[in-house]
C-alpha positions as YAML, in Angstrom:
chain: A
units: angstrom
residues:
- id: 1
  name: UNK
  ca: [16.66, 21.33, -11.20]
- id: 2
  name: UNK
  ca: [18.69, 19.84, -14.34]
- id: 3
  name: UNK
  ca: [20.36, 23.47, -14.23]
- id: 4
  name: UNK
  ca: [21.40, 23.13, -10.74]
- id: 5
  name: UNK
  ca: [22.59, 19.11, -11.26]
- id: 6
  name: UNK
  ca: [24.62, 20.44, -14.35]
- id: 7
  name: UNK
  ca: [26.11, 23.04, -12.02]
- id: 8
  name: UNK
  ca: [26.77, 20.72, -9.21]
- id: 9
  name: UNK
  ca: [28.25, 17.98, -11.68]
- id: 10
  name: UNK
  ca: [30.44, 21.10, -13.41]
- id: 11
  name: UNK
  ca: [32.34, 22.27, -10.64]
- id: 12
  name: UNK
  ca: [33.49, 18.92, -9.31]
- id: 13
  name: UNK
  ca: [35.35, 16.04, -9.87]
- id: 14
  name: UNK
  ca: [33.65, 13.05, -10.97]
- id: 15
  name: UNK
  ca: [35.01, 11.43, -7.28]
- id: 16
  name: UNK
  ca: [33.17, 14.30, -5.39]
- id: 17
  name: UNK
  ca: [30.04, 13.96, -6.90]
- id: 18
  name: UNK
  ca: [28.78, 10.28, -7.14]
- id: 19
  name: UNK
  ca: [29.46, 9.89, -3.90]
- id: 20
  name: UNK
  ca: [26.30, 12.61, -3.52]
- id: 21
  name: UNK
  ca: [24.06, 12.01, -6.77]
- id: 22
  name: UNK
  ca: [24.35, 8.23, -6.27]
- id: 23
  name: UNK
  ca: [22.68, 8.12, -3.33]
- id: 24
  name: UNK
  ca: [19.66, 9.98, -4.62]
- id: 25
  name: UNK
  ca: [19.31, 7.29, -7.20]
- id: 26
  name: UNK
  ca: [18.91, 4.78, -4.11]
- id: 27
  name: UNK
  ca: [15.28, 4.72, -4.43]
- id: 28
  name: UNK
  ca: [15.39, 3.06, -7.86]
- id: 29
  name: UNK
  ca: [17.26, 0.42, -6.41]
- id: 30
  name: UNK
  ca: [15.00, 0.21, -3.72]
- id: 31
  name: UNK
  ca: [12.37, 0.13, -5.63]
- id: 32
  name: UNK
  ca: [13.11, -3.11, -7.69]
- id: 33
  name: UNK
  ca: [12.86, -5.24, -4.92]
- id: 34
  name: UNK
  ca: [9.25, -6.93, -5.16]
- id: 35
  name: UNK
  ca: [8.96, -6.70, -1.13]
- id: 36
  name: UNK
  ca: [9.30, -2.90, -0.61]
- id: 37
  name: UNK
  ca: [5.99, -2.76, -2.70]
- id: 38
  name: UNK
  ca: [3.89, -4.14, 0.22]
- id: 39
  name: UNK
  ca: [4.87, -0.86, 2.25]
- id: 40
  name: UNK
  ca: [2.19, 0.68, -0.12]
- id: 41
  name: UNK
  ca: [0.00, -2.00, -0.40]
- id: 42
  name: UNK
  ca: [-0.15, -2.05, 3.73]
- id: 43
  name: UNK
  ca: [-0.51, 1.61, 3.45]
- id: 44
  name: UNK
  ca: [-3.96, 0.89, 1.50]
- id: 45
  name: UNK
  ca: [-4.82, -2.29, 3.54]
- id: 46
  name: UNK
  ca: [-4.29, -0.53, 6.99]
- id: 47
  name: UNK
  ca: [-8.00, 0.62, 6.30]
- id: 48
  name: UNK
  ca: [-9.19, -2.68, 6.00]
- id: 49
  name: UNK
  ca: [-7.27, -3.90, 9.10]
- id: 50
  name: UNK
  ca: [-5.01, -6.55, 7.70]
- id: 51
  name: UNK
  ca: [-1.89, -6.42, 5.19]
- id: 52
  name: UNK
  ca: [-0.65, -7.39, 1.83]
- id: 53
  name: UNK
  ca: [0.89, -10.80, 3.45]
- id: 54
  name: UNK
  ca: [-1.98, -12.14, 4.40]
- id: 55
  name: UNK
  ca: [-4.39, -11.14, 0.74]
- id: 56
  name: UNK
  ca: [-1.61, -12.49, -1.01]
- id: 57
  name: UNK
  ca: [-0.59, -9.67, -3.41]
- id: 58
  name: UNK
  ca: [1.75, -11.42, -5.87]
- id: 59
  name: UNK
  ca: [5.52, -10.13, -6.32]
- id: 60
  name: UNK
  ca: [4.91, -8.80, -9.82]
- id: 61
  name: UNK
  ca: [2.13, -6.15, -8.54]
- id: 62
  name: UNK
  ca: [4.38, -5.58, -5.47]
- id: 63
  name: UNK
  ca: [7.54, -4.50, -8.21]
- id: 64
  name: UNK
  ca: [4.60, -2.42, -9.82]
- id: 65
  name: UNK
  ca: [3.72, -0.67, -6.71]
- id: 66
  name: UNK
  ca: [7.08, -0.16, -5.74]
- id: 67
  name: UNK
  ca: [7.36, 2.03, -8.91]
- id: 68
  name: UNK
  ca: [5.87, 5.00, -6.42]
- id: 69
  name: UNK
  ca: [9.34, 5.62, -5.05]
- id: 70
  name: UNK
  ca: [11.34, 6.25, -7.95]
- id: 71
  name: UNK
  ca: [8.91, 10.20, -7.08]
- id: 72
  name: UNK
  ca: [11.66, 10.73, -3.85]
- id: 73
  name: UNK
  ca: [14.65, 10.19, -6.58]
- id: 74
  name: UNK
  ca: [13.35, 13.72, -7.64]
- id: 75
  name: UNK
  ca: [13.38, 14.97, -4.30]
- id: 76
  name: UNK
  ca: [16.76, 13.37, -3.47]
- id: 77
  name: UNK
  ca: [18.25, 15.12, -6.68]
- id: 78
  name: UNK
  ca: [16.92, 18.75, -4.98]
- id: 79
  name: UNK
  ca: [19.93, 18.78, -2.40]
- id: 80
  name: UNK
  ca: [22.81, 18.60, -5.13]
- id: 81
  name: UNK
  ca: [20.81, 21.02, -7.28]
- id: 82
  name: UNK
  ca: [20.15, 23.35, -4.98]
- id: 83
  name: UNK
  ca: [24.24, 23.10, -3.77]
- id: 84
  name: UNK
  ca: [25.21, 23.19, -7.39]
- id: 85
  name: UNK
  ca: [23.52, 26.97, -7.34]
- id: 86
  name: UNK
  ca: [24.96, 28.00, -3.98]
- id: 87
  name: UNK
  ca: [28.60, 27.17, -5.63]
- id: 88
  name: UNK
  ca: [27.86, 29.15, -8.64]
- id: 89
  name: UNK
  ca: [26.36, 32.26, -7.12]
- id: 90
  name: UNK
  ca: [29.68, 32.21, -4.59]
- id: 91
  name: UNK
  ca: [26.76, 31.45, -1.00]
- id: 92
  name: UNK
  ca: [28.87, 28.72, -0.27]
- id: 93
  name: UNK
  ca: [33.05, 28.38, -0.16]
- id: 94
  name: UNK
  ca: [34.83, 25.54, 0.41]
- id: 95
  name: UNK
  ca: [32.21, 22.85, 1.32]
- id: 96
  name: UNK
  ca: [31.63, 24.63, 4.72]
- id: 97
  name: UNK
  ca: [30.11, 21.92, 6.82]
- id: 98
  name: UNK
  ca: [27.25, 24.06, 8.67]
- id: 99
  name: UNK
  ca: [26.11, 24.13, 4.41]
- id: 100
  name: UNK
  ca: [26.45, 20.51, 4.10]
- id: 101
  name: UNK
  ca: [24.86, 19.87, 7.78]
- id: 102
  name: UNK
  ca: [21.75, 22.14, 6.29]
- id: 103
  name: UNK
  ca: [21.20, 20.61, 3.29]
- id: 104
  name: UNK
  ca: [21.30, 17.18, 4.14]
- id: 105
  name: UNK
  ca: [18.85, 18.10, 7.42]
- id: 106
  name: UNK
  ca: [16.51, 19.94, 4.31]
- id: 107
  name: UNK
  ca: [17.29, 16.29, 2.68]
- id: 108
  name: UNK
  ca: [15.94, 14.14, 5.43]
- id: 109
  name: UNK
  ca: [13.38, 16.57, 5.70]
- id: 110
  name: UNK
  ca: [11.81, 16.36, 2.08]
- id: 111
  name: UNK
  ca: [12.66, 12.33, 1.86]
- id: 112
  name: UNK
  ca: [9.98, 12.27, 4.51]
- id: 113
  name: UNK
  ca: [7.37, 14.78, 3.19]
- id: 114
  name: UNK
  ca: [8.18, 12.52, -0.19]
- id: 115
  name: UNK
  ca: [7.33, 9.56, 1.33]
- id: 116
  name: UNK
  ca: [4.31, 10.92, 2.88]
- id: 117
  name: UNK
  ca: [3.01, 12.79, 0.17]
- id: 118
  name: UNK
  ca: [3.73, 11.11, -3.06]
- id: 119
  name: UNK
  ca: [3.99, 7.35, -1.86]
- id: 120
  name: UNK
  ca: [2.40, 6.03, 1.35]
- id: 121
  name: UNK
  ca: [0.24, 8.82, 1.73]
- id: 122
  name: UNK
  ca: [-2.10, 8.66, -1.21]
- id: 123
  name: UNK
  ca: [-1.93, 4.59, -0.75]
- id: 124
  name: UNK
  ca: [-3.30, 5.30, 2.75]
- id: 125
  name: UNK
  ca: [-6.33, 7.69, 1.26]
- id: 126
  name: UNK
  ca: [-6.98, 5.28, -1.19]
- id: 127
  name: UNK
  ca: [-7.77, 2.43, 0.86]
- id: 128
  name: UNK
  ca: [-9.75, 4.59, 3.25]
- id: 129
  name: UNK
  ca: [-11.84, 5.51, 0.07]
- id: 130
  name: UNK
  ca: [-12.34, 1.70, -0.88]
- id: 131
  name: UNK
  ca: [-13.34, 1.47, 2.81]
- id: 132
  name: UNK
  ca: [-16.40, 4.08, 2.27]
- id: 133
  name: UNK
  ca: [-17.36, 2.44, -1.28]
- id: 134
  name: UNK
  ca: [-17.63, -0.91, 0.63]
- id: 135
  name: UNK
  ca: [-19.48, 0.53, 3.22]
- id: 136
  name: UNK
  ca: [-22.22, 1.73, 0.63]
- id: 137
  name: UNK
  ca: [-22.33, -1.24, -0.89]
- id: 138
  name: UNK
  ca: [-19.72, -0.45, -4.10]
- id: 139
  name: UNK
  ca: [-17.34, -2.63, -5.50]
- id: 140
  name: UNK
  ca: [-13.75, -0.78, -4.62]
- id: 141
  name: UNK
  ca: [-11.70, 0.07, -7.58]
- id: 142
  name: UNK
  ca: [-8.76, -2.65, -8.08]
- id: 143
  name: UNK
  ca: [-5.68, -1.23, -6.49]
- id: 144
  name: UNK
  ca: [-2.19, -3.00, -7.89]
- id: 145
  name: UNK
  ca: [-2.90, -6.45, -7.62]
- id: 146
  name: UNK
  ca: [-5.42, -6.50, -4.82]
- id: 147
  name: UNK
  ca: [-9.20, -7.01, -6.84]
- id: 148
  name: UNK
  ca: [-11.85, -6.41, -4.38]
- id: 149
  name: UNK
  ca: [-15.18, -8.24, -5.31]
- id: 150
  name: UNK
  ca: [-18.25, -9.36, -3.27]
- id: 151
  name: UNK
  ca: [-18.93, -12.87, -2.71]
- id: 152
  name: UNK
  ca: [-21.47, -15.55, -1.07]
- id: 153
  name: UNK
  ca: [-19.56, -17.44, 1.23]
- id: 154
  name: UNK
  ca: [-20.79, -20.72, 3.12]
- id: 155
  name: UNK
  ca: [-19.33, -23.51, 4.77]
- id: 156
  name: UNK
  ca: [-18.81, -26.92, 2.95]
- id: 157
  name: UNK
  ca: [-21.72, -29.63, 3.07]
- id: 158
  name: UNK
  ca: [-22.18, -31.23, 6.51]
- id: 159
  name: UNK
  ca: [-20.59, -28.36, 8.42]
- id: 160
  name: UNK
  ca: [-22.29, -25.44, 10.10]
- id: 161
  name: UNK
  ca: [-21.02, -21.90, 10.30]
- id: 162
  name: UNK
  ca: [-20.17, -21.94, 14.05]
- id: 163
  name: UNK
  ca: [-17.71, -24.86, 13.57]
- id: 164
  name: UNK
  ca: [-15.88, -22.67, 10.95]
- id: 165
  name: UNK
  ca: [-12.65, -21.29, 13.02]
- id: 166
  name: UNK
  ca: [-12.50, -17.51, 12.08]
- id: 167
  name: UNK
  ca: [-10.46, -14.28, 13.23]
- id: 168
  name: UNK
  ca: [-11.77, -10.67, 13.57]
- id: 169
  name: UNK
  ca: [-15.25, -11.71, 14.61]
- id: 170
  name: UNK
  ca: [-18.53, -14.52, 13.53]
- id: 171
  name: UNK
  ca: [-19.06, -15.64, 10.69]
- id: 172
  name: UNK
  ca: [-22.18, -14.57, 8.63]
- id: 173
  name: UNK
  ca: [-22.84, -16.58, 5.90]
- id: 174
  name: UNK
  ca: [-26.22, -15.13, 4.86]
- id: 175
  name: UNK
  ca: [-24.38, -11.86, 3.89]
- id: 176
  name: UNK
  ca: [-22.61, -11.26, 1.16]
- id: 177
  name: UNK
  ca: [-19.09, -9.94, 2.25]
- id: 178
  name: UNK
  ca: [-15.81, -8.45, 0.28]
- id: 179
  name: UNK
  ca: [-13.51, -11.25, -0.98]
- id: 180
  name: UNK
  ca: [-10.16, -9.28, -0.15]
- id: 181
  name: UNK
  ca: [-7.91, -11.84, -1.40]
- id: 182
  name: UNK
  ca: [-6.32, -15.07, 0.04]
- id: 183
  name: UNK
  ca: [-2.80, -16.49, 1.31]
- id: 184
  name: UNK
  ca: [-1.21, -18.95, 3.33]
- id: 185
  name: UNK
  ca: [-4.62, -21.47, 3.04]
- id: 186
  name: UNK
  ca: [-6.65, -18.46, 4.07]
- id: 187
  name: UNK
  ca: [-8.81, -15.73, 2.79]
- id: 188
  name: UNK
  ca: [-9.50, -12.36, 3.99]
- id: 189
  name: UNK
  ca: [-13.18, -11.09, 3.89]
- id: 190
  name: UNK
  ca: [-14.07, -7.81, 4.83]
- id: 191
  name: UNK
  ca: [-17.85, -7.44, 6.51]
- id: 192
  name: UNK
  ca: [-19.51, -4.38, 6.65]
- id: 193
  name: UNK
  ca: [-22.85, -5.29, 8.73]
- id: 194
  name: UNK
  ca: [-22.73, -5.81, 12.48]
- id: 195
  name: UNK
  ca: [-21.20, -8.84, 14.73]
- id: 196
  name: UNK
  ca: [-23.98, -10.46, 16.34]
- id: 197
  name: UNK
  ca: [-22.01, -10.72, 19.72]
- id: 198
  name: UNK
  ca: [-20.28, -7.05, 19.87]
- id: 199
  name: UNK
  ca: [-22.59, -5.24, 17.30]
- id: 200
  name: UNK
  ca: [-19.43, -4.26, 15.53]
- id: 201
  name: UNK
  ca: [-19.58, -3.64, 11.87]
- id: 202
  name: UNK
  ca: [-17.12, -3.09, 9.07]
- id: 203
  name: UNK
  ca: [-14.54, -6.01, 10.63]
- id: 204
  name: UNK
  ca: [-11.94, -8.21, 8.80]
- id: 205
  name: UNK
  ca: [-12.54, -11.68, 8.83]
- id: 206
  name: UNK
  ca: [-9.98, -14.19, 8.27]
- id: 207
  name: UNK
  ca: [-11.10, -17.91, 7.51]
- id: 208
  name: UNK
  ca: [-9.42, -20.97, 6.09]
- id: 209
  name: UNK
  ca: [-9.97, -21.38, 2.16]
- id: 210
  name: UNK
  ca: [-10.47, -25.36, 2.51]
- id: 211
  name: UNK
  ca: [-13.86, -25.28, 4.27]
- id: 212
  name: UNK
  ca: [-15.59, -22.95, 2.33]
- id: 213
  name: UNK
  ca: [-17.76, -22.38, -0.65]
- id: 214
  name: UNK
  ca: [-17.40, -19.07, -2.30]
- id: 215
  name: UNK
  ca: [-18.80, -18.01, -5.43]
- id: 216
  name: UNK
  ca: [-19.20, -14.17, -6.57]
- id: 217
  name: UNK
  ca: [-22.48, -12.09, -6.43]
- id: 218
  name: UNK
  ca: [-23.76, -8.46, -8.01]
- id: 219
  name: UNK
  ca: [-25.72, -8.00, -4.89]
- id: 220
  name: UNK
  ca: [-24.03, -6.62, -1.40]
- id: 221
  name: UNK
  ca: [-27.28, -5.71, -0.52]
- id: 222
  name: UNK
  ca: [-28.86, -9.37, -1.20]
- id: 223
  name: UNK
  ca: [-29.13, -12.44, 0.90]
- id: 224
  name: UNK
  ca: [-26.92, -15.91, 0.34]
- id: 225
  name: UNK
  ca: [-28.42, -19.00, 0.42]
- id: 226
  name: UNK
  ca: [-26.58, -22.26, 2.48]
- id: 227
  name: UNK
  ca: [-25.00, -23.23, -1.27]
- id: 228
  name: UNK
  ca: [-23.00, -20.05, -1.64]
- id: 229
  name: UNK
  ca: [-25.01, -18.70, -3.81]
- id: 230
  name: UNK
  ca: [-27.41, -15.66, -3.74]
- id: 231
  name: UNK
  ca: [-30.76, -16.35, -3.11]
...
């Protein structure tokens, strides 16, 4: 590829080329914005049913994340490269535009393999793996910012479960469930046995921080008491 780029660059004019190289570098620039990180983060949370808003995933690991990109710069720098060869073995004259229509269709083409294979992809596979490790009762591996960890979780004194508002389902304090993260006043649990009213299992639970008691366990198998705590 640096053959090809030294090729391209070579036979042009400095005003002919940045106008194509600079481009490529785009995803660098994309990539230091904090926010585009949560594309992969909501890649791996898609598994879990919610996003990287609501666990709260901090704009420093969201830069980190957003590291993954700078792999389509590589990609992007295949077009030029690959022109840069055409010139010099005489395939192309005169920056005919059916070649320029081709390689920028081949361009398009590989920014969205890219994306799928080397960025939201394996963010995607990931999460669906820290799905099956919760399921068996495993702690999922920590994943850029977001630090999976099972927890006892009970309402504050003088309040019962029931009067606890909650989204994705009820509320099961004597189980231990996976503290996801928190944002916004809320936190997001993730609860792998069934719903007593639809007998669904493996649901995201949203619930508000303030009214709750949650203190970390070793046991997703294990029972928690009405403190918090495992019994």
């Amino acid at each position: 590829m640096l053959r090809g780029l030294a090729l391209f660059i070579g036979q042009r004019r400095w005003q002919t080329w940045v106008p194509w190289v600079l481009p490529a570098l785009l995803p660098l620039f994309f990539g230091a914005f904090p926010g585009v990180g949560s594309f992969v983060h909501d890649a791996y949370l898609k598994a879990f049913d919610t996003d990287a808003e609501a666990v709260g995933v901090s704009a420093v690991w969201q830069l980190y994340a957003a590291t993954r990109w700078g792999a389509l710069v590589l990609i992007l720098l295949f077009g030029p490269a690959l022109y840069g060869y055409a010139r010099h073995f005489h395939l192309s004259r005169l920056d005919r535009i059916p070649v320029l229509v081709t390689l920028l269709a081949v361009l398009f083409a590989l920014c969205d393999w890219g994306t799928t294979r080397f960025v939201l992809g394996p963010a995607a596979k990931t999460g669906t793996t820290a799905v099956s490790q919760a399921s068996s009762g495993n702690i999922p591996s920590s994943y850029y910012g977001i630090e999976p960890e099972w927890v006892c979780v009970a309402p504050l004194a003088g309040q019962a479960a029931e009067e606890i508002p909650v989204q994705g389902g009820a509320f099961e304090p004597a189980r231990p469930l996976l503290h996801l993260g928190a944002s916004g006043g809320n936190v997001v649990l993730w609860d792998t046995g069934a719903d007593r009213k639809s007998g669904k299992d493996n649901r995201t639970l949203t619930l508000p921080l303030s009214r709750l008691r949650i203190s970390p366990t070793d046991d997703p198998r294990g029972t928690c008491g009405a403190s918090g705590r495992q019994r």
